[in-house]
Phi, psi and omega in degrees: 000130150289137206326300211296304208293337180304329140290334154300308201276001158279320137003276200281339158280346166237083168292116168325141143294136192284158161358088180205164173273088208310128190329161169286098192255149209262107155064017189058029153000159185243138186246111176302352181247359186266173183209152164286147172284110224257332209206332174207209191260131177219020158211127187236025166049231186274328164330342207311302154349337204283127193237005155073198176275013183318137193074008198265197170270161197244123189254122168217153211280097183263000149231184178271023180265138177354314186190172194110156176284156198083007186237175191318287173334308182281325171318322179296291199285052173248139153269165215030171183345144173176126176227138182283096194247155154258148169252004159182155197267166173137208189230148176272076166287135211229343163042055145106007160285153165246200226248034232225096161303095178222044135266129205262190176074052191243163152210141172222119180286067173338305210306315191276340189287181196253130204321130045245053162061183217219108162242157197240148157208157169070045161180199198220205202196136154157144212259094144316030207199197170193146162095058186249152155220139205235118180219151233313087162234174162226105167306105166251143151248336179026180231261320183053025186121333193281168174283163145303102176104015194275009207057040152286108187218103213238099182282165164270319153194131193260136137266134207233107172056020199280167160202162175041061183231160204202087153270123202205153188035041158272158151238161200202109179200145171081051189286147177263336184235251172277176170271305190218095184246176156208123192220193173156189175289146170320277238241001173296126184121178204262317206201187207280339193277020103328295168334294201300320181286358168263334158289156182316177164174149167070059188232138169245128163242142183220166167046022212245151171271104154270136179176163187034054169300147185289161198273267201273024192245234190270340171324127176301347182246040184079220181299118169204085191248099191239137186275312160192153160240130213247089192297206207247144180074023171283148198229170176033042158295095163273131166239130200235100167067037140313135151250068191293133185235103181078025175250160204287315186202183176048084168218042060205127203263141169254150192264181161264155188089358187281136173249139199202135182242163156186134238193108145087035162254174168254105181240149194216131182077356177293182190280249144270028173205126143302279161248182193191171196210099186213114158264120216253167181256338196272356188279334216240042173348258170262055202263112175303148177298164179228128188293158178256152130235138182217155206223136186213112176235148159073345197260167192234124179264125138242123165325171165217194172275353155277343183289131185280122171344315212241359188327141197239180176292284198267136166225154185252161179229161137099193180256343154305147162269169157260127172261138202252127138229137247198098173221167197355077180264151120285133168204134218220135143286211192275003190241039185058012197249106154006094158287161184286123175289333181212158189198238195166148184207016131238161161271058201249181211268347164327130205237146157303055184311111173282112151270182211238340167254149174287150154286126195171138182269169201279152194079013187261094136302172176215153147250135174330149171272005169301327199279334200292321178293345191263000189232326219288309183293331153336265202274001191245147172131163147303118115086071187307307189279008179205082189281158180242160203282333175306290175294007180283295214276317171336302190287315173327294207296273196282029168247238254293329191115336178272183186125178186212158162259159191243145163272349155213161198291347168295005185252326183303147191290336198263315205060192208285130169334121163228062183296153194265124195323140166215152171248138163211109189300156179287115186243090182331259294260349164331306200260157138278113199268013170292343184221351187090355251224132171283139179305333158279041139088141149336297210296326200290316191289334164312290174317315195280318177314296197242070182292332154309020165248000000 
């Protein structure tokens, strides 16, 4: 059988449950009855607040242009409540522009245009706001023309001083700076409880493809192939069933003082870090340090052909300490044999805290890390029932073991996308528009995507 149909047909047997908060759970329990989620959000971590454009006008994007009425651009920068649906697919050129979400109370439905979905290239994405939620788009961002080293240093998408964001079933890959942050000012406020509130928070990214950050590229400080990054004091960070693939480092790198879960992800391929940990001292000047807490369950590391042999799941860097808590993780080289789950790569006075509780938000499943690979390739991504051959052959390279990191998207076998325009109307009485969510079930999208079946 084939990988496409073997996704259809997980597709059409797992009908989504509309918007809703999943039942209480005891301690983040590895649950047997729970499964990832193939099509929309069904964990929504410390974000749970978050209401997206719910109840707004409904704005739609009826061409690919850079900017103008009717395009992407003018839907964002619109105020109040508001979701962004399409009337037609294809790529989006940004032509070294971004992206910059700063009204809040958006939802933007990846979910409604009509195949081959809505890809962004050559720019970047970031949100400056609160109550967004992002769904099943695709982000390239790639070199877009600059020399090398010229500081084009381009995410795919940053929250920036964000809170109550919700990012979900995306892909995002060959970002010049991360692929996938949450950042902000340090040090804003009188004390650290002013930091945290100022700085991102309460941010979820789930179900997202990250991979093939640029190496060798345009970044000014040289190699910078990065999956993401969770700058210092961002709190109530979930990263959730996630997949990085082929980034140099940082999957996820935290920074100091971030309290952070990441839970039921997959990283593949990295270079020299997996996930990682560092509070840097000359960056916190006479600021005191602040303990990280970070929390890592469920999740699956496999080495690759680029990963330097001894690479741990976790590694600490810098001068903060962390408090580490750690349960069923896999971590494998390429040939399945058990790796060091946690290790260190300065000598700097930083200490390991074994914490004996998780950081987790309340109401978190989980699945065994036994379970994830049989479930990951399935559920991650833009647009699981209609896939684009880029994020097809990604998940192909790590279900078999290949792929590289690369230094330009001219290196990806397909490269930057040149999908052929398509139209379709957005027809309300379809969706639920409280959640976005089709009114025939997840499974309808399936169905429509391979009508021979």
């Amino acid at each position: 059988m084939s990988f496409n149909k073997i996704l259809w047909l997980c597709g059409v047997m797992a009908l989504a449950t509309p918007f809703q908060v999943p039942p209480a759970m005891a301690a983040a329990p590895a649950t047997a009855d729970f499964h990832l989620n193939r099509s929309t959000y069904d964990v929504l971590g410390w974000a749970r607040a978050t209401q997206g454009g719910k109840g707004g006008r409904i704005l739609r994007v009826t061409n690919l242009n850079e900017s103008g009425p009717g395009s992407f651009r003018a839907a964002v920068e619109a105020e109040g409540p508001r979701i962004v649906v399409f009337e037609v697919g294809g790529v989006i050129d940004l032509d070294s522009a971004s992206i910059r979400i700063k009204n809040p109370f958006l939802t933007i439905a990846g979910q409604t245009a009509p195949s081959p979905g809505i890809t962004f290239i050559k720019g970047e994405f970031n949100i400056a706001t609160h109550d967004v939620i992002v769904q099943h788009i695709m982000v390239r961002t790639g070199e877009a023309g600059h020399p090398k080293k010229s500081g084009w240093e381009a995410d795919g998408l940053s929250a920036n001083g964000a809170y109550n964001v919700i990012v979900d079933h995306c892909s995002f890959s060959w970002a010049t700076d991360e692929n996938l942050s949450a950042s902000g000012p340090r040090f804003k406020g009188a004390d650290i409880t002013e930091w945290r509130q100022n700085t991102s928070h309460n941010i979820t990214y789930s179900h997202n493809l990250v991979y093939e950050g640029l190496a060798k590229s345009t970044h000014g400080k040289g190699e910078h192939s990065k999956g993401g990054l969770i700058h210092d004091n961002a709190t109530g960070i979930l990263l959730y069933a996630n997949l990085y693939a082929s980034n140099e480092e940082r999957n996820a790198l935290f920074k100091g003082g971030v309290h952070a879960a990441e839970i039921n992800s997959m990283i593949y391929n990295p270079g020299q870090k997996a996930v990682h940990y560092n509070l840097i001292a000359h960056e916190w000047e006479t600021h005191p340090f602040e303990t990280g807490m970070i929390t890592l369950i469920g999740n699956v590391y496999r080495q690759g052909p680029d990963t330097v042999t001894a690479t741990p799941l976790f590694s600490l860097g810098g001068d903060g300490d962390v408090s580490l808590y750690m349960r069923d993780n896999i971590a494998v080289d390429p040939y399945g044999t058990p790796v060091a789950q946690t290790g260190r790569y300065t000598t700097g006075s930083a200490k390991i805290i074994k914490a004996q509780t998780p950081y987790i938000p309340e109401d978190m499943p989980i699945i065994p890390a036994a379970r994830l690979e049989d479930e990951i390739y399935e559920s991650v991504g833009a647009r699981p029932w209609d896939r684009d051959d880029v994020d097809f052959k990604i998940l192909s390279d790590v279900a078999e073991g290949r792929g590289e990191i690369i230094d330009s998207e001219t290196q990806n076998y397909y490269g930057y996308p040149k999908y052929q325009r398509t139209d379709a109307p957005f027809v309300e009485a379809d969706w639920n528009l409280d959640d976005m969510s089709p009114r025939a079930g997840w499974a309808s999208l399936y169905t429509k995507s391979h009508p021979k079946h």
